[in-house]
C-alpha positions as CSV (number, residue, x, y, z in Angstrom):
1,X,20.9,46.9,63.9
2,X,23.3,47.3,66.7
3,X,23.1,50.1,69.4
4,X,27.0,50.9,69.4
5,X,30.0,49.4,67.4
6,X,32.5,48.3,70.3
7,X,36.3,47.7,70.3
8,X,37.1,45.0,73.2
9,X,40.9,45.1,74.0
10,X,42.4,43.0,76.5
11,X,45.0,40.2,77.1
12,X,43.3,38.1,79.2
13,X,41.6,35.8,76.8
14,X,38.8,34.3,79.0
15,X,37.3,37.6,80.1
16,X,37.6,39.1,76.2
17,X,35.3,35.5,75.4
18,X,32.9,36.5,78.2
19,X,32.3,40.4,77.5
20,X,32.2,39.6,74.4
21,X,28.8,37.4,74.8
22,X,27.8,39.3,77.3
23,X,28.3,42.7,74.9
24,X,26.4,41.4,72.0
25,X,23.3,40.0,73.9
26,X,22.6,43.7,75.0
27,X,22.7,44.5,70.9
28,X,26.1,46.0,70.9
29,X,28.2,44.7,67.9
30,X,32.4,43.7,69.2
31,X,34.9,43.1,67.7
32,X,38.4,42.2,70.0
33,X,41.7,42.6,70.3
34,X,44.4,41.3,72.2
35,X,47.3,43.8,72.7
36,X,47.7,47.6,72.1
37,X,49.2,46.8,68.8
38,X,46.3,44.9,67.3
39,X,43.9,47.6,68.9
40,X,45.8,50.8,67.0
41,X,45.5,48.2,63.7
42,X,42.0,47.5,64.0
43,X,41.3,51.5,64.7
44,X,43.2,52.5,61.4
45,X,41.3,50.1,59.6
46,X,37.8,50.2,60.6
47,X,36.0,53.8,61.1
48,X,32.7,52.2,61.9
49,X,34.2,51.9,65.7
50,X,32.2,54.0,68.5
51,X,33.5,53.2,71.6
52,X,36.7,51.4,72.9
53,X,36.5,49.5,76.4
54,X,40.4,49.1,77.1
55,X,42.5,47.8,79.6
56,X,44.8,49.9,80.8
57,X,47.4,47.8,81.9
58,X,48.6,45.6,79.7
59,X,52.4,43.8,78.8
60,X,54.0,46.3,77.2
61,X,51.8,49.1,77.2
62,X,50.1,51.3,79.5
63,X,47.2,53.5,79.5
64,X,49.0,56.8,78.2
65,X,51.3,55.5,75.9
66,X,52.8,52.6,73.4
């Protein structure tokens, strides 16, 4: 059983590949997303999510808004 449900969102593809691996060797279960749109989706669509590690600045969006 996983310690923590994780929401990975980031645009940068190769470091989103590498947390990801690096996440779920230390039992955390992740799922990704690539933009601010797809995070919001993912949030609305899955409750199970317990933490969110989010880059702030991102095309697009920023840390305090869409």
């Amino acid at each position: 059983m996983p310690i923590a449900n994780v929401l990975l969102v980031d645009d940068e593809v190769p470091f989103v590949e590498t947390m990801t691996k690096r996440l779920n060797k230390r039992d955390l279960q992740v799922s990704t997303a690539f933009s601010g749109a797809e995070a919001l989706e993912k949030l609305g669509k899955d409750s199970r999510v317990e933490v969110v590690i989010l880059d702030v600045k991102m095309p697009g969006w920023t840390g305090s808004r869409p």
